[in-house]
C-alpha positions as CSV (number, residue, x, y, z in Angstrom):
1,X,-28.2,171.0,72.0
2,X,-31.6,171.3,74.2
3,X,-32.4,168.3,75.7
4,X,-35.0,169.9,78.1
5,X,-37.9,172.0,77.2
6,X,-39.0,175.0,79.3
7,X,-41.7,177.2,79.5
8,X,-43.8,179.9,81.0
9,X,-42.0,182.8,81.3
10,X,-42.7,185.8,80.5
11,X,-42.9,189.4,81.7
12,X,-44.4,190.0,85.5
13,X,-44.7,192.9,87.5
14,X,-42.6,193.0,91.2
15,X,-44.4,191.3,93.7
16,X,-46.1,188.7,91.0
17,X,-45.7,185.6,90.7
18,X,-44.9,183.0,87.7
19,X,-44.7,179.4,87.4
20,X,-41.8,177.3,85.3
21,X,-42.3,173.9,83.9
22,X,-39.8,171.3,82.4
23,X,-40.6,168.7,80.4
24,X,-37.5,165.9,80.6
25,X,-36.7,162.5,80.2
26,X,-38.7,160.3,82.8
27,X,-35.4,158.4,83.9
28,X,-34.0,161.6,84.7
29,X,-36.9,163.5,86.7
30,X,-37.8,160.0,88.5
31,X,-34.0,158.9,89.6
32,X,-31.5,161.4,89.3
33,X,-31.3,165.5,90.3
34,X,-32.6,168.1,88.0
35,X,-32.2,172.2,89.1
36,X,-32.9,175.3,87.5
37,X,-30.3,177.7,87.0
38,X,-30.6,181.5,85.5
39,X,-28.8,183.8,84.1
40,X,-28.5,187.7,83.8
41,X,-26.5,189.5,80.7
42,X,-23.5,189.4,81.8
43,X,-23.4,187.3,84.7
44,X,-22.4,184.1,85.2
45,X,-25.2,181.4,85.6
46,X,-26.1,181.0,88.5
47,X,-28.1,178.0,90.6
48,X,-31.8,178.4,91.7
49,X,-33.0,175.3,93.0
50,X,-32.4,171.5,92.7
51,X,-34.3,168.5,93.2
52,X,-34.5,164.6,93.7
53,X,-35.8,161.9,95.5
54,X,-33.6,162.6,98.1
55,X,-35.1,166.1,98.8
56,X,-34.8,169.9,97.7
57,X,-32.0,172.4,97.8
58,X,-32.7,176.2,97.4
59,X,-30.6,179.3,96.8
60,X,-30.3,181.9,99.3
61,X,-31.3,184.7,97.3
62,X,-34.6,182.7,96.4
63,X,-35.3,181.2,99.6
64,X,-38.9,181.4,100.7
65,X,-39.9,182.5,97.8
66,X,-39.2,179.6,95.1
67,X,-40.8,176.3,95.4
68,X,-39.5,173.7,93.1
69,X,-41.3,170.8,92.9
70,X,-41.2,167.6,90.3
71,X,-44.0,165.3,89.0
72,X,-43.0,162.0,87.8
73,X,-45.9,160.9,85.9
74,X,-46.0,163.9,84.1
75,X,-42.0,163.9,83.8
76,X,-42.0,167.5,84.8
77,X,-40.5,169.4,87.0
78,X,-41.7,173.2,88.6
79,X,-40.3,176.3,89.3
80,X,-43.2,177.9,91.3
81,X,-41.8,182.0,91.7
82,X,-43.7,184.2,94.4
83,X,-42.6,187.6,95.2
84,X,-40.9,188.3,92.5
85,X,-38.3,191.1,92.3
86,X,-36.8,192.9,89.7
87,X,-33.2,191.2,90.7
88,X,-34.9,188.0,89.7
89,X,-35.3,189.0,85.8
90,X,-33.0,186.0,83.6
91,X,-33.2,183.2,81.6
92,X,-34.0,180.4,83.7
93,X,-32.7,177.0,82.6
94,X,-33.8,173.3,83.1
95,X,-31.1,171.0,83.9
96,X,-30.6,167.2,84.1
97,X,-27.5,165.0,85.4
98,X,-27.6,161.7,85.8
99,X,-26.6,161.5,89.8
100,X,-29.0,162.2,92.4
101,X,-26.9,164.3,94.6
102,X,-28.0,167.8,94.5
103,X,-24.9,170.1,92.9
104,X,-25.2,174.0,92.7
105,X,-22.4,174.1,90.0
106,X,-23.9,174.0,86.4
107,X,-21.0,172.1,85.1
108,X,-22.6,169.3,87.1
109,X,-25.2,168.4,84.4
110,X,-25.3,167.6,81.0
111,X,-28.8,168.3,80.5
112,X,-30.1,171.4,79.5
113,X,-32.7,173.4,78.4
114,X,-33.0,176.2,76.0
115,X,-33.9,178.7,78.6
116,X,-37.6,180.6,79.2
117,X,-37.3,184.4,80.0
118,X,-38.3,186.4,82.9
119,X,-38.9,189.7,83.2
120,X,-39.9,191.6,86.0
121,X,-40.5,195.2,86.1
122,X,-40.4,197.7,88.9
């Protein structure tokens, strides 16, 4: 079931840029790790970006390009996506665990989202 809730996506042309928000549990965004993850049809889902109070962690393939960034007041956390590509069209998920370290595998959290869709087109 969706524990998370994401928005913004939507359809963007290459080069654009969109911004993802999360709306989770306080405990969660303020103490523990939360990441986005995304998934292509027929791929397997795959890790984005990760933060917590101990800092960020970023995927290659989205280096320089994503910012994620958290606010705690607002329980939220941000997907900020610059220069976007047409290899970056998924469905980006929220996640949630309840450890701080940052993990790029998606079994690491039991928190999750619906998912928002992003398209980009060439």
């Amino acid at each position: 079931q969706a524990q998370l809730v994401e928005s913004g996506g939507g359809l963007v042309p290459a080069g654009g840029s969109l911004l993802l928000s999360c709306v989770a549990p306080r405990i969660i965004v303020q103490s523990s790790a939360m990441a986005w993850f995304r998934q292509a049809p027929g791929k397997d889902r795959e890790f984005v970006a990760a933060i917590s109070w101990a800092g960020v962690k970023y995927a290659e393939s989205v280096q320089g390009r994503f910012i994620i960034s958290k606010d705690n007041v607002q329980s939220t956390v941000y997907l900020q996506m610059n220069s976007l590509s047409v290899g970056d069209t998924a469905v980006y998920y929220c996640a949630g665990r309840d450890l701080s370290n940052l993990a790029e595998d998606p079994s690491a959290y039991n928190f999750w989202g619906q998912g928002t869709q992003v398209s980009v087109s060439s």
